[in-house]
N, C-alpha and C positions, 0 to 999 in steps of 0.2 A: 823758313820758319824762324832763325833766329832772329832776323832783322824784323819780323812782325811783332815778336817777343820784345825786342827792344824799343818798339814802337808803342806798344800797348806799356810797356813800364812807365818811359815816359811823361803818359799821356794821365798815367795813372794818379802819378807824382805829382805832376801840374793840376789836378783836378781831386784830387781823392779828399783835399780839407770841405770840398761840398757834400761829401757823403756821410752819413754816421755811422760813428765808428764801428758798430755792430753790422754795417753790410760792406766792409771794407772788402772781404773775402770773396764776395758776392760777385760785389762790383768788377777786383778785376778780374775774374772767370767770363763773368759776362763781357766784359772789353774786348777777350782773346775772342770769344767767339763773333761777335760785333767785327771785331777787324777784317778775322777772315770773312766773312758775312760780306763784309764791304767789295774785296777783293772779289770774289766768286759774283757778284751781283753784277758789278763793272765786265767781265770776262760775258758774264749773260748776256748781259744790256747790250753789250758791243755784235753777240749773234742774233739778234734781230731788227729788225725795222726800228726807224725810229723812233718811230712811235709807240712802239711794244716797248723798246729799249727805256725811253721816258717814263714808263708805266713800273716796267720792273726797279727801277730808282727811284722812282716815288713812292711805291711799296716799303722796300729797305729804308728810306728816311721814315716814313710813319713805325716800322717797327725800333729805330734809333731813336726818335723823339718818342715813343711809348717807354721803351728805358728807361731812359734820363728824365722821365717825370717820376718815374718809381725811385731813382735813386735821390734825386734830388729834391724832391715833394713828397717823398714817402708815399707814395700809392699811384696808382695809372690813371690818366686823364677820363676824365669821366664820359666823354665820349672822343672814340678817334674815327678819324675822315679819312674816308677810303676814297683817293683820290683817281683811281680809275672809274668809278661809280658816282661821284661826287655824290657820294649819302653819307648819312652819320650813322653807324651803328654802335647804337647804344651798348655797353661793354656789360 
């Protein structure tokens, strides 16, 4: 946990002048969870087929790229692609 904690400060640090300043708070709360998210997703991915594995990491990025258009664009993409399904559902 600490080395995640010093991962996500980091990360924070090097990125945090794209966020405004009123979701700084946000932001890295959302990072910590984002990071272990990552972890945990990898650990998944790796217990099934590859194919399932590919599906659950292309999940986790569409929920990572849903983030970072909130933090960085101020609101969620207005529509996101669910890449197991290849649809668009409208948000």
């Amino acid at each position: 946990m600490a080395e995640t904690r010093r991962q996500v400060e980091d990360f924070f640090e090097a990125t945090v002048r794209f966020v405004p300043q009123g979701n700084h708070d946000q932001y890295k709360s959302t990072l910590m969870l984002l990071f272990n998210m990552a972890d945990a997703s990898v650990r998944l991915a790796l217990m099934h087929s590859p194919r399932e594995g590919a599906e659950i990491l292309e999940q986790f990025k569409g929920i990572v790229r849903a983030q970072a258009s909130y933090f960085l664009l101020g609101r969620f993409p207005d529509q996101v692609t669910n890449p197991v399904h290849r649809a668009h559902v409208p948000q």
